[in-house]
N, C-alpha and C positions, 0 to 999 in steps of 0.2 A: 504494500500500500504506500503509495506518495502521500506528502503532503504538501499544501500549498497554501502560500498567501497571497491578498489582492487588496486592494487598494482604493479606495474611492475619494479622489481629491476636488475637492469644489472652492469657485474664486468668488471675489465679491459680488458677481453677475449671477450667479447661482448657476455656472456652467462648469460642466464635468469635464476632466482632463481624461482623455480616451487616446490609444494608440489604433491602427490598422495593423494588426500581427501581422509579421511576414513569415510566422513558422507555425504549423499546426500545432493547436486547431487555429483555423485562419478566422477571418471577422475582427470588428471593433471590439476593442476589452479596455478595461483602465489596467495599470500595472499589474504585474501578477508574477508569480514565480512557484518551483520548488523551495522549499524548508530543505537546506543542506543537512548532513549528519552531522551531529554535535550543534546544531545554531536555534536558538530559541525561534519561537515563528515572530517575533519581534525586531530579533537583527537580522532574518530574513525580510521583511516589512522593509526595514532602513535599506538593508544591499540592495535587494529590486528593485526600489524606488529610486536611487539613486542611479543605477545601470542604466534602466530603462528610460529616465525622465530628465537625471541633471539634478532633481532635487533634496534636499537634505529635512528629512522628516523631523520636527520638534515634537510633536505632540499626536497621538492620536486613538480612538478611543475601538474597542471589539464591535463589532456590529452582530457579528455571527459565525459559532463555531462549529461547522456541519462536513457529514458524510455525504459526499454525493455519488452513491454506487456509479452511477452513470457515464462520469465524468472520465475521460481519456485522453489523452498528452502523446507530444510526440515522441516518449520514451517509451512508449505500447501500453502502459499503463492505465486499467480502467479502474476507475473510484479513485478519488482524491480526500483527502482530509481538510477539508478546508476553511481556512481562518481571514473572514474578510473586516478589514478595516474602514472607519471613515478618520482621513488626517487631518486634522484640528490646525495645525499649525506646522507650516514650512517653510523654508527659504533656497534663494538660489534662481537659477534662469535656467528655462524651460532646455533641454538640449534633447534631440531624436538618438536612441541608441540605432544605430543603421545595420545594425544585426539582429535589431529586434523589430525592428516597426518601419514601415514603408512609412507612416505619417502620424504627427503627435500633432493636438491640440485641442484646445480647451473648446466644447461644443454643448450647444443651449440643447437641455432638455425635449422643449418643445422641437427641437429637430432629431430626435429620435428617431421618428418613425422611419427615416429616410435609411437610415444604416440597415445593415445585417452585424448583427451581434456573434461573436464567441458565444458559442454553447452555455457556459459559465456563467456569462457575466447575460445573458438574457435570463436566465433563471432567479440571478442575485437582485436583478433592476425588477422584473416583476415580484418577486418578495416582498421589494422594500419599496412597492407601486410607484416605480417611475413611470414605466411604460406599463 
């Protein structure tokens, strides 16, 4: 069983920072990652975040700690452990990991519809009734 953390970062506009994965599973996601061996899902939280975005997490609070049998990675791994975040507080400038994301940036809500979602992160956003 993997485990994995994610992320949900929102700016003063009430608009979520979303990547375009360029590795399966493909679609929009906010950050996300494996929990390496030996790293709490917290300094996994910080490494991800950073990797993937450029930014450096202060503050941020559990939203939700769940098994999702479902869930599949491109490690062949099905079912994830997973610990998602909302980050309270960061800093830093925004930078695209270019091994991780064809495209990063910050997108209103109400333009949701418009995307196809990561697997994941459509289940996490209907949970927590964005979409």
């Amino acid at each position: 069983m993997h485990k994995s953390v994610g992320a949900i970062i929102k700016n003063d506009k009430n608009e979520i920072l979303m990547i375009e994965r360029m590795k399966y599973p493909f679609g929009w996601a906010c950050p996300a990652g494996h929990i390496e061996k030996d790293e709490t899902p917290e300094q996994a939280l910080k490494r991800e975040i950073l990797e993937e975005t450029g930014l450096k997490v202060n503050n941020y609070k559990l939203l939700f700690h769940e098994f999702l049998s479902w869930n599949t990675c491109s490690r062949g791994v099905k079912g994830h452990d997973w610990y998602l975040y909302e980050i309270l507080d960061w800093e830093g400038k925004i930078k695209r990991s270019k091994s991780e994301a064809k495209q990063i940036k910050w997108i209103a809500v109400n333009d949701f519809n418009k995307l196809k979602f990561e697997e994941a992160y459509s289940y996490w956003f209907k949970k927590l009734k964005i979409i």
